[in-house]
C-alpha positions in Angstrom: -82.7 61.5 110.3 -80.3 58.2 110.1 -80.3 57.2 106.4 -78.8 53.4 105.5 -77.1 53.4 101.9 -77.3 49.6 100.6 -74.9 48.6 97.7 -72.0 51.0 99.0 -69.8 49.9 95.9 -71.9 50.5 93.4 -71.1 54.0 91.5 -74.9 55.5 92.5 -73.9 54.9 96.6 -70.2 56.1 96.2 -72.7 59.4 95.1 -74.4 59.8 97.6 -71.8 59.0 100.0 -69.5 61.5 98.5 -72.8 64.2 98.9 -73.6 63.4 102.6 -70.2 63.7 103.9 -70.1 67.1 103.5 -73.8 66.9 105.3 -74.7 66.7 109.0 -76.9 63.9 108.3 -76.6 61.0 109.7 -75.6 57.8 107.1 -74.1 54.5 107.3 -73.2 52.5 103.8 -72.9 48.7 103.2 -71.3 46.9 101.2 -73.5 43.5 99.7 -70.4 41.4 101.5 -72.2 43.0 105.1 -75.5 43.6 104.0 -76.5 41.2 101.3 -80.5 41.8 99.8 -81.0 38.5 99.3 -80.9 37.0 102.8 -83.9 38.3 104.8 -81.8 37.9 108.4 -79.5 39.8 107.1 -81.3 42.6 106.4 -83.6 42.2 109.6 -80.3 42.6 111.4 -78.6 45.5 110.0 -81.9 47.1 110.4 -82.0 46.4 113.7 -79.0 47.7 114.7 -78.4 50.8 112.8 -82.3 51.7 113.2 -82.8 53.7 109.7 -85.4 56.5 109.2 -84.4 55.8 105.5 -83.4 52.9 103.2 -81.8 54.1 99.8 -81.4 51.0 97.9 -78.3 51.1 95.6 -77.9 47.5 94.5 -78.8 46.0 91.6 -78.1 43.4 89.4 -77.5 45.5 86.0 -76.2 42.2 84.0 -78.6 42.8 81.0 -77.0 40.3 79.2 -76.3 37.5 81.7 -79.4 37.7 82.7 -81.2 36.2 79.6 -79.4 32.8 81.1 -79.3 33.3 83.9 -82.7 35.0 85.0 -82.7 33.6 88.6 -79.7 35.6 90.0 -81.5 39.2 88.7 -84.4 38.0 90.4 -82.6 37.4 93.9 -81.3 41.0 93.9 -83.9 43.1 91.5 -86.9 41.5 93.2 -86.3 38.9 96.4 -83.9 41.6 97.5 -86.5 44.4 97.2 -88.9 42.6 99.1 -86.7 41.4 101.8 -86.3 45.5 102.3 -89.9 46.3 102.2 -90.3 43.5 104.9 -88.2 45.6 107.2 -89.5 48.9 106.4 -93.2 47.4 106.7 -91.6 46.1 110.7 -90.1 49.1 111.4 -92.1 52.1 109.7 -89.2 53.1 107.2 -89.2 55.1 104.0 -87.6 53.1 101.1 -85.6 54.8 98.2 -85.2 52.7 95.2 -84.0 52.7 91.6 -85.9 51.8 88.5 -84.9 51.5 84.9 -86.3 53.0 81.6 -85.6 48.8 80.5 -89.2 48.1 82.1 -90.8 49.4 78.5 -90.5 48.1 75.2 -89.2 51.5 73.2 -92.8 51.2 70.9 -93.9 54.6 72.3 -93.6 57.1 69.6 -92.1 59.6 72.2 -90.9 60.1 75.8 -91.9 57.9 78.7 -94.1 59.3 81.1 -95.0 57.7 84.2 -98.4 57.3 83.2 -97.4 54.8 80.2 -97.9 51.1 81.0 -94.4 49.3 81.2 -93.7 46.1 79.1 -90.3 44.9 79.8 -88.5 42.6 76.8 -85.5 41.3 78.8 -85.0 39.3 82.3 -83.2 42.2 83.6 -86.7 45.1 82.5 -88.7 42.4 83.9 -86.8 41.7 87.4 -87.0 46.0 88.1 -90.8 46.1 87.2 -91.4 43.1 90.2 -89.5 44.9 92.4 -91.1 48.1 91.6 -94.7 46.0 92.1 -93.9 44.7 95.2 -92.7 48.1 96.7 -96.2 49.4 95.1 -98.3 47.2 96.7 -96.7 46.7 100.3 -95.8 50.4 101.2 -97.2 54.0 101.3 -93.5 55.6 102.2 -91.3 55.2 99.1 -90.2 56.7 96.2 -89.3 54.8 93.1 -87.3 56.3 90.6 -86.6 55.3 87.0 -83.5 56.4 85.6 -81.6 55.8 82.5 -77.9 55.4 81.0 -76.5 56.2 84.5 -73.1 57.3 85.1 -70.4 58.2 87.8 -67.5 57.8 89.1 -66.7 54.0 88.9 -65.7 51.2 86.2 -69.4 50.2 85.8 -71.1 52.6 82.9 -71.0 53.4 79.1 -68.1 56.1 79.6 -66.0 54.2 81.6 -66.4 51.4 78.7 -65.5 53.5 76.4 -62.4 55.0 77.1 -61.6 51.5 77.8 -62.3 50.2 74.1 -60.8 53.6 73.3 -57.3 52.3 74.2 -57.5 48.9 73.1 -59.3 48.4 69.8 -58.5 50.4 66.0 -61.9 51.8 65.9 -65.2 51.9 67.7 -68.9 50.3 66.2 -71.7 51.9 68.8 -75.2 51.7 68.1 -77.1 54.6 65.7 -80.3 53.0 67.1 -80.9 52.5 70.4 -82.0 56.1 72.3 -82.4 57.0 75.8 -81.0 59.6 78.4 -77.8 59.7 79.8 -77.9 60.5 83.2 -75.7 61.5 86.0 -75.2 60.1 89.4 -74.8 63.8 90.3 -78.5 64.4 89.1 -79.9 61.5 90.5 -78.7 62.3 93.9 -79.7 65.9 94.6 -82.9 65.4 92.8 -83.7 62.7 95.3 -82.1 64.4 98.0 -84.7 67.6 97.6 -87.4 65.3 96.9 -87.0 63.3 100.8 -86.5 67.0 102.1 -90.2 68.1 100.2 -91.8 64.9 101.2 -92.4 63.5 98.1 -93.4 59.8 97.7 -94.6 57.8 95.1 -93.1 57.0 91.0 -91.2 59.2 89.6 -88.8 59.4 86.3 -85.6 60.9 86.4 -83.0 62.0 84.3 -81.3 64.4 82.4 -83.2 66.3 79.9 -83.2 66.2 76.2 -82.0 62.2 74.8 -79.7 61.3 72.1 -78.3 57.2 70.7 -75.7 55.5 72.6 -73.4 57.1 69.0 -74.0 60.5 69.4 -73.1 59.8 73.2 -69.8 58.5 71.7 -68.7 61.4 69.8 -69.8 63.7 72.6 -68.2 62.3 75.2 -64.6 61.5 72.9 -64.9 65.3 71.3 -65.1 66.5 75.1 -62.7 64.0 76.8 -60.3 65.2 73.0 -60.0 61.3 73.1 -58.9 60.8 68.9 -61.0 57.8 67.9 -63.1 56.8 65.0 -66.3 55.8 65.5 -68.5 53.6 63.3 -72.7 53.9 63.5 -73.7 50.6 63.9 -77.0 48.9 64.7 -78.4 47.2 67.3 -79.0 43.9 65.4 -75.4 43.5 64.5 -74.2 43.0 67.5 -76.5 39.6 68.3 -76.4 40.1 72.1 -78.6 37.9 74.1 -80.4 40.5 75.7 -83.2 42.6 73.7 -82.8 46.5 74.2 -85.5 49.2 73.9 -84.7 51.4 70.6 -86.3 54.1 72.4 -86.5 54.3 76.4 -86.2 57.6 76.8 -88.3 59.1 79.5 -89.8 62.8 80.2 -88.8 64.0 83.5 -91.3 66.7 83.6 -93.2 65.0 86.5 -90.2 65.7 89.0 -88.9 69.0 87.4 -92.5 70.4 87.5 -93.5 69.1 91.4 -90.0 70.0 93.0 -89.5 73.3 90.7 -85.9 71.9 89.5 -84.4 73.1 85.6 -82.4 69.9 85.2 -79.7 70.4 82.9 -80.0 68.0 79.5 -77.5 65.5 78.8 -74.9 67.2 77.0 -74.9 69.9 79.9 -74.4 67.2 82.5 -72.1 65.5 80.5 -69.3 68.5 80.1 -69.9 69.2 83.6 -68.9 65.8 84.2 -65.7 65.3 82.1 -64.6 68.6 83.0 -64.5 67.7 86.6 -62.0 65.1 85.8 -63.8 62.4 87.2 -62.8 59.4 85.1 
C-alpha cells in the first residue's frame, strides 16, 4: 500500500506523518510548493510518478474570514483542488481521503449533526467544503469523506495555539459563550481514519471527539490544564463583527463511525488533557 499525504505542512499531515513513521507503510508527503491542488498537471504528475494506492488530502484553505472577500481563492483549493484529485484518482483507480467541516450547516438543528441532516453552509469557506464534498460524491465510489470540527495539533494554525498566544500579549481574554461545536484532535482524526482504510470503509462519515462544549468553556479548560493565569471574559458572537457568519451550534454525533468500526472515542475534555499533558504546544 503506497499512501500520498497532500498538504505536508498543514498540522493534520504533520499527524499522520508523525503516525506512519513508526509504520511499515509506505508514504510520501508534499508540500503545496511541490504539489499544488490547484494545477491539474501538477497533480497528474506527482501521481504519475509516486503511483498512490491512496490520496489523503490534507490541504485546505481554512481562511473563514478572508474568504467572505475573497471567495475565489477557497474555491481553487476547497473545490478546484478537490476535483483536480478526483480526476487522478478516476485515471488511475485510487482511493481519496478527504476532510470536511461541521461549517457546511447552519447550527439551526436543535441537536447534534448526523450525517443524515441536509447541510446549508452560511459562509464562503462552509460553502467551498460542501462542493468539494459533491464533487467527490458524484465522481467516485472509493473515498471517504470526513467532517471534523475545531481541529487541533501540533502547529501554529488552531484555537489553542491562538490562545496561548493572546494569553501572553493581551490583559484579558473575550471568547465566545455562544458558538458550540467539538474540539477535536489530530490524534483522533488520524487513527480513526487509519482503522477505517484498514476495515474498508468508504463513504461520509463525521468525526470527532465526543461530548461538545463553546469555544469559552474550551478557554478555561484548556488555560486551567495548561495552569496558564488568565482572565477570561464570555462574550458573544455578534460582538466581535467578523466578516464571516459562524454556526452557533455545529456540533456533530460521531455515533456513525464509533458504532461501524467499534471505537469508544474519548470526549473532548479527555482528548484535550491527553493533549496538553503530552507537552505538545
Amino acid at each position: 500500500m503506497r499512501i500520498l499525504i497532500v498538504g505536508k505542512k498543514g498540522q493534520l499531515a504533520k499527524e499522520f506523518v508523525k503516525y506512519l513513521s513508526n509504520t511499515n507503510i509506505n508514504y510520501s508527503a508534499f508540500p503545496k510548493e511541490k504539489l499544488d491542488v490547484s494545477n491539474i498537471n501538477t497533480v497528474l504528475n506527482v501521481v504519475e510518478d509516486y503511483k498512490p494506492d491512496i490520496i489523503i488530502n490534507c490541504s485546505a484553505y481554512n481562511l473563514v474570514d478572508r474568504a467572505e472577500e475573497y471567495p475565489y481563492e477557497a474555491m481553487k483549493i476547497n473545490a478546484i483542488g478537490v476535483h483536480n484529485l478526483v480526476f487522478a484518482c478516476l485515471e488511475k483507480g485510487i482511493t481519496l481521503i478527504h476532510y470536511s467541516t461541521d461549517y457546511v450547516f447552519d447550527g439551526e438543528k436543535a441537536g447534534l449533526y448526523t450525517e443524515d441532516d441536509q447541510p446549508n453552509p452560511i459562509n464562503e469557506y462552509g460553502k467551498s467544503k460542501l462542493f468539494g464534498e459533491n464533487i467527490i460524491r458524484s465522481s467516485l465510489e472509493n473515498y471517504l469523506i470526513f467532517r471534523v470540527s475545531w481541529l487541533y495539533g501540533e502547529g501554529e494554525n488552531n484555537f489553542l495555539y491562538k490562545l496561548s498566544q493572546w494569553a501572553k500579549s493581551q490583559e484579558y481574554l473575550r471568547v465566545a459563550c455562544d458558538e458550540f461545536s467539538v474540539p477535536t484532535s489530530t490524534r483522533i482524526v488520524v487513527e480513526i481514519t487509519l482503522k477505517a482504510l484498514k476495515e474498508g470503509l468508504t463513504g461520509l462519515y463525521h468525526l470527532t471527539n465526543s461530548d461538545y462544549c463553546s469555544r469559552y468553556e474550551l478557554a478555561k479548560e484548556y488555560f486551567k490544564l495548561a495552569n496558564i493565569k488568565k482572565f477570561i471574559y464570555p462574550a458573544y458572537q455578534a460582538e466581535f463583527n467578523l466578516p464571516a457568519k459562524r454556526p452557533r451550534f455545529s456540533a456533530m454525533s460521531n455515533e456513525k463511525i464509533s458504532r461501524i468500526l467499534n471505537v469508544d472515542i474519548p470526549t473532548w475534555k479527555e482528548e484535550l488533557e491527553s493533549f496538553v499533558k503530552g507537552d505538545k504546544l
